[in-house]
PANULO-189570 format. One line per 5 residues: their letters; for each residue y, x, z of N, C-alpha, C, O, CB. Coordinates in steps of 0.1 Angstrom, whole numbers, plus 5000, padded with zeros to 4 digits. Glycine has a CB too. Example, Ala and Ser with C-alpha at 12.3 -4.5 7.8 and 13.67 -1.06 7.14 Angstrom:
as = 4943:5132:5078:4955:5123:5078:4967:5132:5078:4967:5142:5085:4955:5113:5090  4978:5128:5071:4989:5137:5071:5000:5129:5079:5011:5134:5080:4994:5141:5057
END
This chain:
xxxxx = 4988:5008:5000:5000:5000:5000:5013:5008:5000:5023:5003:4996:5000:4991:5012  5013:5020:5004:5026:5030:5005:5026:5030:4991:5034:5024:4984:5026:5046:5014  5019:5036:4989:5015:5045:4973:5022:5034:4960:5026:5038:4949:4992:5046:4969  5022:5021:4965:5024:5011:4955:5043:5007:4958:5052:5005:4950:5010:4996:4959  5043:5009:4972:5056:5006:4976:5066:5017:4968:5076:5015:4960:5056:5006:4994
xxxxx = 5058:5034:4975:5071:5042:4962:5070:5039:4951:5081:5040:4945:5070:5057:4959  5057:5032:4941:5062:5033:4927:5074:5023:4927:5083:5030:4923:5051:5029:4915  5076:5015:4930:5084:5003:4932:5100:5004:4935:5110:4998:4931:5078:4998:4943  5097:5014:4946:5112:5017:4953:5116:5024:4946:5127:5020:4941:5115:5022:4967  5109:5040:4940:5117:5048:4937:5123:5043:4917:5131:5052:4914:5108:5063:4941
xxxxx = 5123:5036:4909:5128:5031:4899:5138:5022:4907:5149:5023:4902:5119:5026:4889  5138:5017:4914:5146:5010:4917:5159:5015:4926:5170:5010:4923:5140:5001:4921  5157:5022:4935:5168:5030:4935:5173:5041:4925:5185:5045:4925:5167:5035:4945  5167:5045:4918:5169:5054:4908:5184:5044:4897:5195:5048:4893:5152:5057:4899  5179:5037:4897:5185:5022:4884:5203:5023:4888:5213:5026:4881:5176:4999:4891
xxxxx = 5197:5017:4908:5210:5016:4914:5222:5029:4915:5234:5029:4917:5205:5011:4927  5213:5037:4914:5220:5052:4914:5229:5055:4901:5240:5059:4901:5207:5065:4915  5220:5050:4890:5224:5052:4873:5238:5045:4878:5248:5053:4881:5212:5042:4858  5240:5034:4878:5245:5020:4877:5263:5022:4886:5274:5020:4881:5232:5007:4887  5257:5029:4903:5268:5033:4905:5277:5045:4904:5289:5046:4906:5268:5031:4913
xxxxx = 5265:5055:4899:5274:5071:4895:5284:5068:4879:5295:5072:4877:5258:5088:4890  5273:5058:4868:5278:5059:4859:5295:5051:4856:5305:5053:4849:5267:5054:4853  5291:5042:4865:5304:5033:4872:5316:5044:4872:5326:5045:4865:5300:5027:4890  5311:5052:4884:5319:5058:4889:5328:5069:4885:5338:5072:4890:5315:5059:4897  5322:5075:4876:5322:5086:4866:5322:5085:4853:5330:5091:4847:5313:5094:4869
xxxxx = 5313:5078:4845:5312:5074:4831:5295:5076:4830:5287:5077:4838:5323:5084:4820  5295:5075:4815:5277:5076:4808:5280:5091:4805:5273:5100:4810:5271:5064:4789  5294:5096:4797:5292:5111:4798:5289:5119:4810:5289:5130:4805:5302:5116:4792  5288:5120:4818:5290:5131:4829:5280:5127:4834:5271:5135:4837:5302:5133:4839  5279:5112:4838:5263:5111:4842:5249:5114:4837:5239:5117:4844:5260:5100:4842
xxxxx = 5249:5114:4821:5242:5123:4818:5241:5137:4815:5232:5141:4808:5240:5120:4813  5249:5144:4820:5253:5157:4822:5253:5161:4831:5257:5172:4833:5262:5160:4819  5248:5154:4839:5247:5160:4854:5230:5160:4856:5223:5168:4861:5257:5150:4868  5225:5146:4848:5210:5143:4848:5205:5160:4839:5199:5169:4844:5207:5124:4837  5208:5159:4828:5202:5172:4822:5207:5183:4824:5205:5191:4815:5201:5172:4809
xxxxx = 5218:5189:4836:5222:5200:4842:5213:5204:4851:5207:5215:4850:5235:5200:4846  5208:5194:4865:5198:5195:4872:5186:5199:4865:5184:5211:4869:5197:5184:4878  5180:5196:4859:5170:5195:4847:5169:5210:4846:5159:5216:4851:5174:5186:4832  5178:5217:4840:5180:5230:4839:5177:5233:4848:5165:5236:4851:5191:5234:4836  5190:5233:4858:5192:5241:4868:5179:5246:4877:5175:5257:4882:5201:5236:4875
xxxxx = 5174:5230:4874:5162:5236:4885:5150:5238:4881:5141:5239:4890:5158:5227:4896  5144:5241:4862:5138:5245:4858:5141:5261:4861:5131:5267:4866:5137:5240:4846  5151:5269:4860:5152:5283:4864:5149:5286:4878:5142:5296:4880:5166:5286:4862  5153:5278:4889:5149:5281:4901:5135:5278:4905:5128:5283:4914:5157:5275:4908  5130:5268:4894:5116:5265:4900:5108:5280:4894:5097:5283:4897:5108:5247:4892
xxxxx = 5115:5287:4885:5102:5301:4874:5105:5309:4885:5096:5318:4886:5106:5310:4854  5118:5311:4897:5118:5324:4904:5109:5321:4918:5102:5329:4924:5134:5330:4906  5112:5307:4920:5106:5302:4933:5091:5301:4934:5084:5303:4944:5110:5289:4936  5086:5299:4921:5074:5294:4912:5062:5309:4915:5052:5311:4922:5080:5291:4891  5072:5317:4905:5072:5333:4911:5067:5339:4922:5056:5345:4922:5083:5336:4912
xxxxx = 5074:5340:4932:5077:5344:4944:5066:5339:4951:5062:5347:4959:5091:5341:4948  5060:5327:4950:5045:5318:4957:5039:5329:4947:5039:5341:4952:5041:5295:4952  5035:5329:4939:5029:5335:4932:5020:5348:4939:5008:5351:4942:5038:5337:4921  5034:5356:4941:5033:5368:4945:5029:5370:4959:5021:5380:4962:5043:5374:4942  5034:5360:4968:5025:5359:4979:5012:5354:4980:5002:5358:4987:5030:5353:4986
xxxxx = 5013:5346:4972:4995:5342:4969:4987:5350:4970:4978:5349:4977:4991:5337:4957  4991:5364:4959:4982:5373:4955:4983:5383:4968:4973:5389:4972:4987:5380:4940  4996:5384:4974:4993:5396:4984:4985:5386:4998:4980:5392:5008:5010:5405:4990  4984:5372:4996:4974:5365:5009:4963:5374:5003:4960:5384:5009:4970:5345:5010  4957:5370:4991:4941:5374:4990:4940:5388:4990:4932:5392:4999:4935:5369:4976
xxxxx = 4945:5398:4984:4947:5408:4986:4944:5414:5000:4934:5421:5001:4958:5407:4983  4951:5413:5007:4948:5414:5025:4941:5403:5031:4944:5399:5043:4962:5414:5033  4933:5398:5024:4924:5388:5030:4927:5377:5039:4919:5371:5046:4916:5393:5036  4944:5373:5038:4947:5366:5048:4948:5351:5045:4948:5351:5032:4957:5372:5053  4948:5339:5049:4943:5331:5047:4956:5322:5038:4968:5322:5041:4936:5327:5061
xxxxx = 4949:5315:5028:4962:5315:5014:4967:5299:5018:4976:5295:5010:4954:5317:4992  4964:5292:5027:4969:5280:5027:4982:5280:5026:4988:5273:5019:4966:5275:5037  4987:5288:5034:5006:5282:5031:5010:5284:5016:5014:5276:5008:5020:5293:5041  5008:5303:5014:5015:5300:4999:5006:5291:4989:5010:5296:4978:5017:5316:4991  4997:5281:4986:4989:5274:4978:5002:5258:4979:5007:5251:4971:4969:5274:4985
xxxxx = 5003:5259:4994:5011:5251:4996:5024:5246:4993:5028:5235:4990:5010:5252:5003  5032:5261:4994:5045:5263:4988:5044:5265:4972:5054:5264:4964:5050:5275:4995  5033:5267:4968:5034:5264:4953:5030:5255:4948:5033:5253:4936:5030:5272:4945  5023:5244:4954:5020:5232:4952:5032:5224:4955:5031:5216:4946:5008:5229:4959  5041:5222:4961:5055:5217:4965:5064:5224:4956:5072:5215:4951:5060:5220:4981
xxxxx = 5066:5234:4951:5073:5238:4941:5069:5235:4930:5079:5232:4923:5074:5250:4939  5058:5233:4924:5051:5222:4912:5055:5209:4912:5057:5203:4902:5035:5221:4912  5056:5203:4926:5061:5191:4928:5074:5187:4924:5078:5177:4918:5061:5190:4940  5078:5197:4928:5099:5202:4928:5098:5201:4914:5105:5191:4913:5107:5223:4935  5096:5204:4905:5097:5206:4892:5089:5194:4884:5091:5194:4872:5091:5220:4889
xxxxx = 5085:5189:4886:5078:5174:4882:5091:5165:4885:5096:5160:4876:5062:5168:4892  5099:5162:4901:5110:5158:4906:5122:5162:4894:5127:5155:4885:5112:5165:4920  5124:5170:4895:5138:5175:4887:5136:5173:4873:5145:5175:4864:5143:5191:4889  5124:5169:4869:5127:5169:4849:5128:5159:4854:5140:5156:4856:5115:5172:4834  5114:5145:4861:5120:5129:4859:5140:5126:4861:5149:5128:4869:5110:5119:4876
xxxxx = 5138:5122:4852:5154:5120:4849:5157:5111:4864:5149:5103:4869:5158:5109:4830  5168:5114:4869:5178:5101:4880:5178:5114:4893:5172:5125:4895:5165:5078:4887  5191:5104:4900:5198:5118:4908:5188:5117:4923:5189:5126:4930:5219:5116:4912  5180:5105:4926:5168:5103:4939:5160:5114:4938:5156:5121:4947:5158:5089:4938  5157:5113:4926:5144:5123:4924:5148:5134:4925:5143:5141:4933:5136:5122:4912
xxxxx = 5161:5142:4915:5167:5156:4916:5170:5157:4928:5168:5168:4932:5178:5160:4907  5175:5151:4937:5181:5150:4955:5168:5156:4963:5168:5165:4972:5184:5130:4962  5156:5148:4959:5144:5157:4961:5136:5168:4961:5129:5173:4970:5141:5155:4958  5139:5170:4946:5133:5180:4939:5139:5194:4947:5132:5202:4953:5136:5178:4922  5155:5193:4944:5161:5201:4951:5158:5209:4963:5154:5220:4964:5169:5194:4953
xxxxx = 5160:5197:4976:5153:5199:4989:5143:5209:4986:5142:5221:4989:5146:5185:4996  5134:5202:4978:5118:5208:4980:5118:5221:4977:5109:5228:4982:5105:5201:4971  5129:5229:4966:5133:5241:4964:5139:5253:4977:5142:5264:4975:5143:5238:4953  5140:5245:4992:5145:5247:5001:5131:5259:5007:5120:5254:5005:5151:5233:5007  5130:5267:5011:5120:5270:5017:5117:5266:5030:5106:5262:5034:5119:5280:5016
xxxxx = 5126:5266:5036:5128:5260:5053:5126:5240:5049:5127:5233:5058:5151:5267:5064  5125:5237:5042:5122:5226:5040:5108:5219:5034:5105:5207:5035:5130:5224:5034  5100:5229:5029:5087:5230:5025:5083:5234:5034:5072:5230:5035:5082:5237:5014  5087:5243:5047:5077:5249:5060:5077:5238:5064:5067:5232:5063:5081:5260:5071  5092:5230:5071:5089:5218:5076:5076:5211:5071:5068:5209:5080:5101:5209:5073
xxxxx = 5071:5205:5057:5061:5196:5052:5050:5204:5055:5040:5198:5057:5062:5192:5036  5050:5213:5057:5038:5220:5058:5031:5217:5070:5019:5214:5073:5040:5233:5056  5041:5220:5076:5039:5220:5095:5036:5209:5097:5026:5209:5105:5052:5222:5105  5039:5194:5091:5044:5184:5095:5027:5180:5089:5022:5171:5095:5060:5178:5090  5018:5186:5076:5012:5184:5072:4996:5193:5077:4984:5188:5075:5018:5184:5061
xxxxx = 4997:5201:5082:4992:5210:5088:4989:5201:5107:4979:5198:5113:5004:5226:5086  4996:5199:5108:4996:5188:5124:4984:5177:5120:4974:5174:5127:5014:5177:5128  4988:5172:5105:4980:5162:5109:4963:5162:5099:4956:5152:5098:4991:5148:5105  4957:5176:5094:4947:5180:5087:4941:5191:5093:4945:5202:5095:4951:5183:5075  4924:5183:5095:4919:5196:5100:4909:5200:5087:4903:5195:5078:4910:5194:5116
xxxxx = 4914:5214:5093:4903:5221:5081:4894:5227:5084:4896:5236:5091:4906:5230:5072  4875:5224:5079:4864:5227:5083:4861:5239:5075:4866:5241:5064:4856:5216:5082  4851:5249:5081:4847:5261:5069:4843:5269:5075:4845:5269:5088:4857:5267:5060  4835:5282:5067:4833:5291:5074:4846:5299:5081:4858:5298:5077:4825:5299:5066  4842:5305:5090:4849:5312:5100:4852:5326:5092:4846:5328:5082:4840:5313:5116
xxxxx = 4861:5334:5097:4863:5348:5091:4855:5362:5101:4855:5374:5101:4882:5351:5090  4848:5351:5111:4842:5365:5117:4824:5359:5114:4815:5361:5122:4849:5369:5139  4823:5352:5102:4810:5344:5100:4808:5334:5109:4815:5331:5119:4798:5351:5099  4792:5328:5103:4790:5316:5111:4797:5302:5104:4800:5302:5093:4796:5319:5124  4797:5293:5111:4806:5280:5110:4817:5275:5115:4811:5265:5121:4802:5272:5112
xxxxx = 4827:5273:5117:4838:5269:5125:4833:5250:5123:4834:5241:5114:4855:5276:5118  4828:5251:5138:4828:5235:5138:4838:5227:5148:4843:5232:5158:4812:5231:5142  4841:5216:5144:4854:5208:5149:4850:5209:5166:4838:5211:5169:4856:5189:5140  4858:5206:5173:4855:5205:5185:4851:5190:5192:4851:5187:5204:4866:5210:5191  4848:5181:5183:4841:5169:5186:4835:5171:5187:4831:5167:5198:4840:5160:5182
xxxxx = 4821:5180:5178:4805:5178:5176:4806:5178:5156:4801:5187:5150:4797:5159:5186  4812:5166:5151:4814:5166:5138:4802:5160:5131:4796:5153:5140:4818:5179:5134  4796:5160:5122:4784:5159:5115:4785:5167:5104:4788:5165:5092:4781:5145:5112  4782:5179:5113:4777:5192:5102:4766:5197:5108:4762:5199:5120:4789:5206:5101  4757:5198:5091:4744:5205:5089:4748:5219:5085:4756:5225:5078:4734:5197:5078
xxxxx = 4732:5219:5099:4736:5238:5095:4717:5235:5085:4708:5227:5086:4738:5256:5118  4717:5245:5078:4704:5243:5075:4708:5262:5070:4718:5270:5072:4697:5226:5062  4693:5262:5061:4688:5277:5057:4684:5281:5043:4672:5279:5043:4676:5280:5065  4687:5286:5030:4678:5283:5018:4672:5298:5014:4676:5308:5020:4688:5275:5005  4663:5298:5003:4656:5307:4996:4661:5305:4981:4664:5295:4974:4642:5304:4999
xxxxx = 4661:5320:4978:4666:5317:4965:4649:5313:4956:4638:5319:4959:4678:5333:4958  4649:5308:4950:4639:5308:4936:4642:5314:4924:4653:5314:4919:4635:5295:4932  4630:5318:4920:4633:5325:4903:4623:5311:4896:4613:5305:4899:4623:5348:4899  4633:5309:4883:4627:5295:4877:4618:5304:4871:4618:5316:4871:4636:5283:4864  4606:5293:4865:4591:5300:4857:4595:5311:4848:4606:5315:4846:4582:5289:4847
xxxxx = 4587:5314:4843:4588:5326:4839:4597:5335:4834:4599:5339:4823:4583:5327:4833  4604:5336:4849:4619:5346:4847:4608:5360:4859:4601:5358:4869:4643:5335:4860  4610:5374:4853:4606:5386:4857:4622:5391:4866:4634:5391:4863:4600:5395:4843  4614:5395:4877:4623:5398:4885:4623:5413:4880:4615:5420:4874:4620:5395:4900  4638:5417:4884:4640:5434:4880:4632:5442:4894:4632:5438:4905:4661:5439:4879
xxxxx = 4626:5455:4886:4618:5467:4895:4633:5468:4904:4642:5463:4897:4612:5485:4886  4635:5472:4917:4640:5477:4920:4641:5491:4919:4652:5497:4918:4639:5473:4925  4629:5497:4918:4627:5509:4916:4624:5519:4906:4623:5531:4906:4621:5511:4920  4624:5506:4894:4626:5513:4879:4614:5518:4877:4614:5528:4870:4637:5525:4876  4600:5513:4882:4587:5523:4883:4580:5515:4875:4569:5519:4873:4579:5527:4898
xxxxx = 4585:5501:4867:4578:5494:4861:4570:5502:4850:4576:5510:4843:4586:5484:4856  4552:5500:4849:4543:5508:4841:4545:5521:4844:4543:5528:4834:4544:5506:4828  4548:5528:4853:4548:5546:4855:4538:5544:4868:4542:5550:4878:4568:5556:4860  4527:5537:4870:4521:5543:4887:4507:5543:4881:4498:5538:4887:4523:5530:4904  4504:5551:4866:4495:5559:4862:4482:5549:4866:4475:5550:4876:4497:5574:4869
x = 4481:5539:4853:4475:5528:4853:4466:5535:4838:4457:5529:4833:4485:5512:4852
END
């Protein structure tokens, strides 16, 4: 029901937004401000876009755990989906979301309310502190029919047969 409510609201304030900037200013400038944002924040989204990027790579890199920057570039992908849809609600948005101290906020705020299950970094399982309904179980690999496993020892036909 949210999901249905933004499609709803956000054209419709968008409309009301057209209606009173254009009013207030004209159709020229209003749309010059619609395809200046557009710009503007296609450039900021390739350095911001960037910059996730490069943290991304130095999370994995040092093995450290990549949730935030996946996050901050997933919200900057966001930011940039915001700022092309034409109207000034959505660029007002998009904007923000270009904020970094404003993506930590969502994060945090999103991070509070998601737990995340998985292996642990010192092995094992990290299981929830309820109990949860996680199987631990054990497997074997199989070789399908007639697949020859490799010698380890390269002695295949040399043991003077």
């Amino acid at each position: 029901m949210p999901l249905l409510f933004i499609f709803i609201a956000v054209p419709l304030i968008e409309i009301a937004l057209f209606v009173r900037v254009g009013g207030a200013i004209g159709l020229g400038w209003t749309l010059f401000i619609v395809v200046a944002t557009a710009v503007v924040g296609t450039r900021l989204i390739r350095t911001q876009g960037a910059g996730a990027l490069s943290d991304l790579r130095s999370a994995l890199d040092e093995l450290r755990d990549p949730v935030e920057p996946l996050a901050h570039g997933a919200l900057i992908l966001f930011s940039g989906a915001l700022l092309l849809t034409p109207g000034f609600f959505t660029d007002a948005v998009g904007l923000a979301l270009l904020f970094p101290p404003v993506r930590r906020a969502l994060i945090r705020q999103a991070r509070a309310r998601v737990t995340v299950e998985g292996l642990s970094p010192h092995g094992g399982i990290h299981r929830p502190a309820d109990g949860g309904n996680v199987i631990d179980g054990e497997f074997e690999e199989v070789d399908p029919p007639g697949h020859r496993a490799p010698d380890p020892a390269g002695a295949r036909g040399k043991k003077g047969h």
